[in-house]
C-alpha positions in Angstrom: 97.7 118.8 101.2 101.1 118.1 99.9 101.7 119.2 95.9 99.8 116.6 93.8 102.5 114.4 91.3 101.4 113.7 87.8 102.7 111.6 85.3 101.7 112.5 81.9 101.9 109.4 79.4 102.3 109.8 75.5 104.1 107.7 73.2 106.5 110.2 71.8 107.0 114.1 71.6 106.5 114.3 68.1 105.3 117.9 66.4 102.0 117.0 67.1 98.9 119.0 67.8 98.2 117.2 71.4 102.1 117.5 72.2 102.5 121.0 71.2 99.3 122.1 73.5 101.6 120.0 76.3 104.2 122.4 75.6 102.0 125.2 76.7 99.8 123.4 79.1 102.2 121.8 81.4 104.4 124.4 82.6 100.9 126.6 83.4 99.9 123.4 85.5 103.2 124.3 87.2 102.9 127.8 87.8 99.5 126.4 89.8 101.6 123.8 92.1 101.5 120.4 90.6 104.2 118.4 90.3 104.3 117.1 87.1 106.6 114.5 84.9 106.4 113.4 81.4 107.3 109.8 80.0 107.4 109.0 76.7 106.8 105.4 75.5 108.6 105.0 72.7 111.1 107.7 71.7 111.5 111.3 73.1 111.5 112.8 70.1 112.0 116.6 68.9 109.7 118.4 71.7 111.2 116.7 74.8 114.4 119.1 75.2 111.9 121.9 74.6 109.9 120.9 77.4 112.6 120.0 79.5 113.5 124.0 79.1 110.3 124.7 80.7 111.1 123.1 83.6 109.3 119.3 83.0 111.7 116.4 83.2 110.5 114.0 80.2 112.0 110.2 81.0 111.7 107.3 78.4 110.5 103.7 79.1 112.2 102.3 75.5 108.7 100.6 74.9 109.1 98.8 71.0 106.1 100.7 69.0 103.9 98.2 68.4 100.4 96.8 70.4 101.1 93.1 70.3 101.9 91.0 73.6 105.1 89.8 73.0 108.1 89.8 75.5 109.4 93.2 74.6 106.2 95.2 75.1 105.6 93.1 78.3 108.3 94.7 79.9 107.9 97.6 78.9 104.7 97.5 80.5 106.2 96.2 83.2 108.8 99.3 83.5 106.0 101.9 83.5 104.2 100.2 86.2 107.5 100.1 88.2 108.2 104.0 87.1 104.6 104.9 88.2 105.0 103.0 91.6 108.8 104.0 92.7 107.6 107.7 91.5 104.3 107.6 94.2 102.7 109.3 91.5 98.7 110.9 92.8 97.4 111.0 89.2 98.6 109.0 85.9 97.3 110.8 83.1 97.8 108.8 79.6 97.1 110.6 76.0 96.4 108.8 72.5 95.5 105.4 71.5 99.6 104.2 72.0 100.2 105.6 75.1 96.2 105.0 76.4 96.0 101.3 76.5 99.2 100.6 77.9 99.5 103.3 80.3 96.4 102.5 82.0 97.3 99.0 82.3 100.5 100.2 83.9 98.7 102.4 86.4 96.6 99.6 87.4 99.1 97.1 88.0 101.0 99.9 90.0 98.1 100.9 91.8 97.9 104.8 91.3 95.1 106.3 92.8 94.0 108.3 90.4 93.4 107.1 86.1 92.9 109.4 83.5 92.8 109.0 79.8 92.3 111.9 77.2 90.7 111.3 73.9 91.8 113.5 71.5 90.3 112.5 68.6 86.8 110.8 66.7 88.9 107.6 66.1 86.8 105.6 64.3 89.4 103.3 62.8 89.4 101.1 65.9 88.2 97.9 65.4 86.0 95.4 67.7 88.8 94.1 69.9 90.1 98.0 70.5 86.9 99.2 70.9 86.4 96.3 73.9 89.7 97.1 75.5 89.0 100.9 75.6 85.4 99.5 77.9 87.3 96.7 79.8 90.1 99.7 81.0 87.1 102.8 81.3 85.9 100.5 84.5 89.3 101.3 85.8 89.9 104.7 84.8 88.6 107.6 87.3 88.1 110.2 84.4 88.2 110.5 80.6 88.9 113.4 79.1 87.4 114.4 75.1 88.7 117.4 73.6 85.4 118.4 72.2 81.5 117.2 72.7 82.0 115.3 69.4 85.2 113.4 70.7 82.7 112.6 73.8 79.7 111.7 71.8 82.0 109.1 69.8 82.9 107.4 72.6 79.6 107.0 74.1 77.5 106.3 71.3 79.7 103.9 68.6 82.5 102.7 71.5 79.8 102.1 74.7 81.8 104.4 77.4 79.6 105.3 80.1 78.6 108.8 79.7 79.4 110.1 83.0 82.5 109.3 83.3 83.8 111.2 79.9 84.4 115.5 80.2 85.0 118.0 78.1 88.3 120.1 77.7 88.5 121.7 75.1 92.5 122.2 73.7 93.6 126.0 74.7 96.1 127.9 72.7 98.7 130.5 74.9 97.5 133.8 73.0 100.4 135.9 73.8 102.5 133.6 71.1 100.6 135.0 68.5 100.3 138.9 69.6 104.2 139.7 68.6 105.0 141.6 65.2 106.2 139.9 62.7 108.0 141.5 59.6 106.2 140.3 56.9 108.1 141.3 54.0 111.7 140.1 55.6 109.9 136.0 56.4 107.9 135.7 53.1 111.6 136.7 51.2 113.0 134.0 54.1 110.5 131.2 52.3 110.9 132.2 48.8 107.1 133.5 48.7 106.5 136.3 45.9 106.2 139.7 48.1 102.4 140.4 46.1 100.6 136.8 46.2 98.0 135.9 48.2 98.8 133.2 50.4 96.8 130.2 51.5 98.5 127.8 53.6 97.8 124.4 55.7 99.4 123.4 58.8 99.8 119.3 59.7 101.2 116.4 59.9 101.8 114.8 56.0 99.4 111.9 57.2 96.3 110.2 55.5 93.8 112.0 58.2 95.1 115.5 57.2 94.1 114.9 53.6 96.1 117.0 51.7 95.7 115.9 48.5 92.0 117.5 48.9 93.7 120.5 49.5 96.2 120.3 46.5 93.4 119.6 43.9 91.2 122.8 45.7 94.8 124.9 44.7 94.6 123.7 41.2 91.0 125.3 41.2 91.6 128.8 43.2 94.7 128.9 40.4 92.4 128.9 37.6 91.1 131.8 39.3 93.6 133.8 41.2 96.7 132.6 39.1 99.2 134.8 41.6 97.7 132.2 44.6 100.6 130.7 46.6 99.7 127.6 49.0 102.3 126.7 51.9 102.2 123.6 53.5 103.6 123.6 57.2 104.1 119.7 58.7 106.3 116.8 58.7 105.6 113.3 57.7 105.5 110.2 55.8 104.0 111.5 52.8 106.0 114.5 51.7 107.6 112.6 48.7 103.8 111.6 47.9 102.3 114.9 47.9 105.2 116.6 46.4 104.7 114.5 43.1 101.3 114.8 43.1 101.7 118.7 43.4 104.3 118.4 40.5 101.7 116.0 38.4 98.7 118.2 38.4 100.8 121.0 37.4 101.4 123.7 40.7 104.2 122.4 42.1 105.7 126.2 41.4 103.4 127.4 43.7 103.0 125.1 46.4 106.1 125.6 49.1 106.3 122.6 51.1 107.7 123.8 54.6 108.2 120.7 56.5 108.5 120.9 60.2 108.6 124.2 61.9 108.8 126.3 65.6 107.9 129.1 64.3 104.7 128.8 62.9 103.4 132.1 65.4 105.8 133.9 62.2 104.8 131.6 59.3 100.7 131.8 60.6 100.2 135.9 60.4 101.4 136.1 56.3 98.5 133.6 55.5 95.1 135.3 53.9 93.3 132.1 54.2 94.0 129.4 56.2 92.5 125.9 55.2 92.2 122.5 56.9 91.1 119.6 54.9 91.1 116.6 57.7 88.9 113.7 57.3 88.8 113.3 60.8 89.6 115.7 64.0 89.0 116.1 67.7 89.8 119.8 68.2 92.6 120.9 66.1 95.1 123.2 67.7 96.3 124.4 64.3 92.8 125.8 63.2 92.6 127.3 67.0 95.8 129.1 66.4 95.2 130.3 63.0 92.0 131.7 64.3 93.9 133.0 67.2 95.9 135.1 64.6 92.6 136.3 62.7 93.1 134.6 60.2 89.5 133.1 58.0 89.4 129.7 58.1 87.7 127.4 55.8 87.5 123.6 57.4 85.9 120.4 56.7 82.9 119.7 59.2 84.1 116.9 61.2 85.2 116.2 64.9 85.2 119.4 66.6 85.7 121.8 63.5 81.9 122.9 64.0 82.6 123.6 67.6 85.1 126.3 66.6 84.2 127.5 63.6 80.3 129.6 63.1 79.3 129.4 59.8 80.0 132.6 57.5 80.9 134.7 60.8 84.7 133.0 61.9 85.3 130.9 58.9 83.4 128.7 56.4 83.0 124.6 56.9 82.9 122.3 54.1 82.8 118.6 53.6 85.8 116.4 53.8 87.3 115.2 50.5 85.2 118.1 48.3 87.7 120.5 47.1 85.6 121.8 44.7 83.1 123.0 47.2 87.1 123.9 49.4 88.5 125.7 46.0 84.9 127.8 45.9 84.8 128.7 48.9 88.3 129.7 49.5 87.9 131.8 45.8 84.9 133.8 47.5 86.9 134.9 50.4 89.7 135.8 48.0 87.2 137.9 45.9 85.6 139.9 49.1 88.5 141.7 50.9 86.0 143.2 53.7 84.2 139.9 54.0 88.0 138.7 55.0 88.3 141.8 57.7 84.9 141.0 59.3 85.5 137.3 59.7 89.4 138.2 60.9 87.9 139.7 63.3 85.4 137.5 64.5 87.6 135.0 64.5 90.1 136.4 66.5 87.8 137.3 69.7 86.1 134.0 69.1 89.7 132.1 69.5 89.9 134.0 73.1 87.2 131.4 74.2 89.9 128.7 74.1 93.1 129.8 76.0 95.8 127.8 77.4 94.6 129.1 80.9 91.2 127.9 80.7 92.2 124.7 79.7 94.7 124.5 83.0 91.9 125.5 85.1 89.7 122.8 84.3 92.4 120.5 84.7 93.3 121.5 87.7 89.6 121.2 88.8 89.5 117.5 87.6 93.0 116.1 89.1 91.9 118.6 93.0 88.8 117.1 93.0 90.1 113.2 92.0 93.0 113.7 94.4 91.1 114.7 97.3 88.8 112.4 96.9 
């Protein structure tokens, strides 16, 4: 059988969770024989020459981001369906809510031969009309793909997908990013990070989802406590301004370091002691998977996938969302047990080799052989 050509759809190649696993992913689907091609809807953005590095051309359809019918988003529609049809693509495989809905309704109207959508998260902001849409295109899409049994359960029970055509991959992360030395010492005095604090830090996109005020107010607490606590918050976004006043107006802005984007969070991830993520909502978050992958204890909120990854008191701690008192306490009681902290690094770290980059290809691979042949 000739190489199988897939089109992967997103609506940008922002620093994302989902398009950073792409960055790893994709040239490992390579390695195994597919040919594959990214298009971004929208705008390439800041991961799309890094990609293209790797070997996968990235093209852009110039789609206007928005999801009503009018003229301009018509034809973009239009383009992609011409795209998909001139390419003679085997498998169009469309991720996230912008890229999902029109992507598949380009691959219909081009007639690929094989559909696939990945859900990546428990997006339970759609309303009635996106909820129908997302069962209206599931009749014409071969596979969907959830990141976690969560994602899937969301999608069966409160959207009404049919069961059997939704499978779990769960994200991977390429372990061998995170095995190099890094000099400590020479990257905390690099970030301005005071050589003997203890160092909690966040990694996300400033959005609503990724709560961080949650986290901000849980600093305020664990600085009552361990006053020589530094926080680092790793991410781009919106709400930077936002958060940095609010940091300032509680009264830690001097030791909160606000990062912004970064590509080298494999150096930034190994001086963290405790790594926290306070999202109200999550699939599988790569950022928490890497963190673990460094050993690093983790202390989550308990939603999406989190409880997938993290076991209770053994790899890391789960709390609610939007409690950072419960956060701040349980973040202090790592802080106070130093061997508590080696047992879960550990722990965490062989649990983490569950979930590599390779096992996600394979199981990829599986799906688009399988759908391809048949």
């Amino acid at each position: 059988m000739d190489r199988i050509k897939v089109l992967r759809v997103l609506p940008s190649l922002e620093m994302g969770g989902v398009e950073k696993t792409l960055i790893s992913l994709l040239p490992e689907l390579k390695k195994k024989g597919l040919d594959i091609k990214v298009c971004t809807l929208y705008r390439k953005d800041i991961l799309a020459e890094e990609l293209e590095k790797l070997g996968i051309k990235v093209v852009n359809i110039g789609m206007r981001s928005r999801m009503d019918v009018d003229f301009k988003y018509t034809r973009g529609v239009v383009s992609l369906a011409n795209f998909i049809r001139k390419g003679k693509f085997d498998i169009v495989h469309t991720h996230l809510y912008r890229a999902n809905t029109p992507g598949r309704i380009a691959a219909i109207l081009a007639r690929a031969p094989v559909i696939i959508a990945n859900e990546h998260n428990v997006d339970s902001w759609k309303n009635a009309a996106q909820r129908r849409m997302d069962r209206v295109l599931a009749r014409f899409t071969d596979k969907i793909i959830a990141v976690s049994k969560r994602v899937k359960e969301f999608y069966v029970e409160e959207v009404g997908l049919p069961e059997e055509k939704i499978e779990v991959i769960y994200n991977g992360v390429d372990l061998n990013r995170f095995e190099k030395k890094v000099d400590k010492e020479k990257k905390r005095e690099e970030l301005a990070i005071p050589e003997n604090s203890l160092l909690i830090g966040t990694v996300g996109r400033l959005q609503p989802q990724k709560d961080h005020k949650t986290f901000l107010k849980a600093a305020s607490l664990i600085l009552k406590k361990f006053p020589r606590a530094h926080f680092i918050v790793v991410g781009g976004g919106s709400l930077r301004k936002e958060l940095e006043s609010f940091a300032k107006a509680i009264g830690i802005e001097k030791n909160v370091h606000f990062l912004g984007e970064r590509k080298d969070i494999e150096k930034i991830l190994p001086l963290m002691d405790i790594f926290v993520l306070s999202s109200t909502r999550e699939g599988f978050p790569i950022t928490l998977l890497e963190a673990m992958a460094c050993g690093i204890p983790v202390v989550a909120t308990s939603v999406g996938g989190c409880p997938e990854l993290v076991k209770e008191g053994e790899t890391g701690f789960l709390v609610a969302p939007r409690n950072p008192g419960f956060l701040g306490e349980r973040v202090v009681h790592l802080l106070k047990n130093q061997a508590l902290r080696e047992k879960i690094r550990r722990k965490a770290k062989k649990r983490a080799e569950l979930f590599t980059i390779e096992k996600m290809a394979e199981r990829t691979l599986a799906i688009y052989s399988r759908l391809a042949n048949k």
